[in-house]
C-alpha positions in Angstrom: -17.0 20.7 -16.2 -15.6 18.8 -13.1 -15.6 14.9 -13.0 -14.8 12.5 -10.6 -13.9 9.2 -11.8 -13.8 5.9 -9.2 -11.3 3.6 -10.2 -10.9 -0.1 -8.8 -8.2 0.4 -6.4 -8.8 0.7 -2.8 -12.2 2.1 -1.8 -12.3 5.0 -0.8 -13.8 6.1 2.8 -17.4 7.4 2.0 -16.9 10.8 3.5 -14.0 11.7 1.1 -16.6 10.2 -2.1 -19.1 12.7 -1.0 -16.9 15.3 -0.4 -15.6 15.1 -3.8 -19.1 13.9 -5.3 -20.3 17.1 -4.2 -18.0 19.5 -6.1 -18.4 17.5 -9.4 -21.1 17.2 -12.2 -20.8 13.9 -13.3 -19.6 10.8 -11.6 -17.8 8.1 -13.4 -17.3 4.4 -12.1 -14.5 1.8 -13.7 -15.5 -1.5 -14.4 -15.3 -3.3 -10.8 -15.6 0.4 -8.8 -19.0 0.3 -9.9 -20.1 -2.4 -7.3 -17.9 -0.3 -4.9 -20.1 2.2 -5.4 -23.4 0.4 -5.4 -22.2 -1.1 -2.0 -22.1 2.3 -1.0 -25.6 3.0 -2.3 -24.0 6.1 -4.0 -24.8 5.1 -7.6 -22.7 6.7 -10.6 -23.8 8.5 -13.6 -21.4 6.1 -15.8 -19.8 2.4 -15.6 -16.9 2.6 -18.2 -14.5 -0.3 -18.7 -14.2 -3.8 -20.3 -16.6 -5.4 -17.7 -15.0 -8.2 -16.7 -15.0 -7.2 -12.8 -18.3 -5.7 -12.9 -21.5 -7.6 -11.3 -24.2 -6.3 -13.2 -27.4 -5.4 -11.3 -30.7 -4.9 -12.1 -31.1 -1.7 -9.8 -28.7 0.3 -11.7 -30.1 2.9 -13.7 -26.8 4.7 -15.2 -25.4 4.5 -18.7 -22.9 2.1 -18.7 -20.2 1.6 -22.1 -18.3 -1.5 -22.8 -14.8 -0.8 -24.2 -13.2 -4.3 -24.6 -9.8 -3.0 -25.6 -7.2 -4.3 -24.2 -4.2 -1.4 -24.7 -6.2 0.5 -22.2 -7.2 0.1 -19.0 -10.4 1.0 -17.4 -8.6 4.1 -16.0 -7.5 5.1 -19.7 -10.7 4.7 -20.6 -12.7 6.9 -18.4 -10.4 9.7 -18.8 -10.7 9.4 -22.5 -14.7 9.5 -21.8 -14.0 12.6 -19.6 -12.2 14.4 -22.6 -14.7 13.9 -25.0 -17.1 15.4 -22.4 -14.8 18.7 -22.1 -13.7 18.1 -18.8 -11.5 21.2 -17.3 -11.0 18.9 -14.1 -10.8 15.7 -12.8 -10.6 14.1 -9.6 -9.6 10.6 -9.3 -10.2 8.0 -6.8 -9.2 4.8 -5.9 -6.3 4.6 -8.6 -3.7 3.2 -5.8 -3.8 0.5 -3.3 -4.4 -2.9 -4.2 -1.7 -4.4 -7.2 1.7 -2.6 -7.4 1.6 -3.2 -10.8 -2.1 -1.6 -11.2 -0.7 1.7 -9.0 2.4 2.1 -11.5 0.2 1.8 -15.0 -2.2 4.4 -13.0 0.9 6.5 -12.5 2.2 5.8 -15.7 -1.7 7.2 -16.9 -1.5 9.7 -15.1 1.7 11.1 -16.8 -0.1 10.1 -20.2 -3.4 12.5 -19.7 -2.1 15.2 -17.8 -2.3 17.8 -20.3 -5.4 16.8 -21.8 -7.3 19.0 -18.4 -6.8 21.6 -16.9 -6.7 19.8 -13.8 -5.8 15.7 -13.0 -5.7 14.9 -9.4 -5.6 11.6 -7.5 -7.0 10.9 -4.1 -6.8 8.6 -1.4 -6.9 7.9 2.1 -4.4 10.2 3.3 -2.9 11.9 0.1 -3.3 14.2 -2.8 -1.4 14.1 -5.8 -0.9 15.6 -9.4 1.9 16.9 -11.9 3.1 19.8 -11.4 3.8 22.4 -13.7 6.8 24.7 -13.7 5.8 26.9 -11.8 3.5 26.3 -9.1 2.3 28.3 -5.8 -0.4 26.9 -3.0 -1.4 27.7 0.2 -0.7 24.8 2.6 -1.3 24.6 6.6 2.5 25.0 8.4 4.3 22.0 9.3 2.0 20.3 6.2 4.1 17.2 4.4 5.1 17.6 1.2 7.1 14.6 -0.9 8.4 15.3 -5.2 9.0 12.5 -7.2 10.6 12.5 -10.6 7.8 10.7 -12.5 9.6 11.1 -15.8 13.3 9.2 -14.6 14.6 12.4 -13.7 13.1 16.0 -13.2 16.2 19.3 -13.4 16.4 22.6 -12.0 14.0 22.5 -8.9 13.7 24.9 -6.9 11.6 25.2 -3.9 10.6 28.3 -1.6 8.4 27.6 1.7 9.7 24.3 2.2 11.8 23.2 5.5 14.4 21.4 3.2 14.7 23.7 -0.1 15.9 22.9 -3.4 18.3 25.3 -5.2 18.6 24.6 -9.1 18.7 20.6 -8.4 17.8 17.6 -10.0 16.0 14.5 -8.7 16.3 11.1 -10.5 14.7 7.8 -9.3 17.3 5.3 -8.0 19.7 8.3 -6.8 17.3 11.3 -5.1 14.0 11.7 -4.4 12.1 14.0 -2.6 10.1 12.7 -0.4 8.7 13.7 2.9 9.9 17.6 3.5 7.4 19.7 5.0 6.1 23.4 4.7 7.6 26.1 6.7 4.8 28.8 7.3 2.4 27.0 5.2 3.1 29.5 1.3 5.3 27.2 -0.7 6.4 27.7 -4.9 7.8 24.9 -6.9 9.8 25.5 -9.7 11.1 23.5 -12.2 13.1 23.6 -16.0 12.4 19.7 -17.4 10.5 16.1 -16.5 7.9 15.3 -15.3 7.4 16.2 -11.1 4.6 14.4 -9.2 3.8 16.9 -6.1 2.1 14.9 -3.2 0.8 16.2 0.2 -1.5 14.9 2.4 -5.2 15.9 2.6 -6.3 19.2 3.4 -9.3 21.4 2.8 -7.9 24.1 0.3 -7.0 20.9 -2.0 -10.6 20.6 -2.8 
């Protein structure tokens, strides 16, 4: 099963929803996303989340759950719902933009429920994210930006092939070496790695979907 979650970050441009929408089979909302997505008149199958955002309206004929807990956020939450549906994948929007804070505890969520799917992907205006694992091939258009960032501290023994500024058995640690903004070479790219956690971001493109 493949669910796409709306969190309360920035909205999303309604092409990319229904883009998305349309490869999934059930749509989740987050607290204040679900008057996002009544705005948008594209309803979800499920408002998750403590509530306190939310406007409740009569017109909305979805399930909606109350989770008051406070050690998770709406985010949390959803995905947890996701799991206990069998999710293989899930495509998340709106989890950046808005509060720095609320992007880092996404990212930081993120890290947490990786390995409970088989896939966990954010989205947003221009960009495509998700952990990698350690060993990883995709097709990309040439000349198609490509950015690594040791989610975990510090991420060892990367190695890149297809990339205009490779790796070779190297380390990235925030505060000393990132990798952002390389690019592919003819578009084929593999990214290896031995430890950490490695956040692979590129912007948008078709075979990402």
């Amino acid at each position: 099963m493949r669910i796409l979650i709306l969190a309360n970050g920035e909205s999303p441009p309604r092409l990319l929803l229904e883009k998305l929408l349309s490869r999934c089979d059930y749509y989740i909302a987050t607290d204040g996303a679900g008057n996002t997505t009544s705005m948008l008149g594209i309803p979800a199958d499920l408002i998750i989340g403590d509530l306190d955002s939310y406007r409740t309206e009569a017109a909305y004929q979805g399930r909606m759950i109350h989770d008051p807990d406070q050690e998770t956020n709406d985010l949390e939450k959803a995905l947890h719902h996701a799991a206990s549906m069998n999710a293989t994948r899930v495509d998340v929007l709106g989890a950046s933009g808005g509060r720095l804070d609320h992007t880092l505890k996404n990212l930081s969520v993120l890290q947490q429920m990786n390995n409970r799917f088989d896939r966990l992907a954010f989205f947003d205006q221009t960009l495509y994210s998700r952990i990698l694992p350690q060993d990883f091939s995709i097709s990309l258009p040439p000349d198609h930006l490509v950015s690594l960032f040791p989610l975990s501290g510090k991420v060892t023994g990367i190695t890149t092939f297809g990339l205009t500024f490779p790796l070779h058995d190297e380390d990235l640690e925030n505060g000393r070496r990132d990798g952002s903004s390389n690019k592919t070479q003819d578009g084929d790219i593999r990214i290896q790695h031995t430890s950490g956690t490695l956040l692979f971001m590129t912007t948008l493109t078709d075979q990402l979907f």
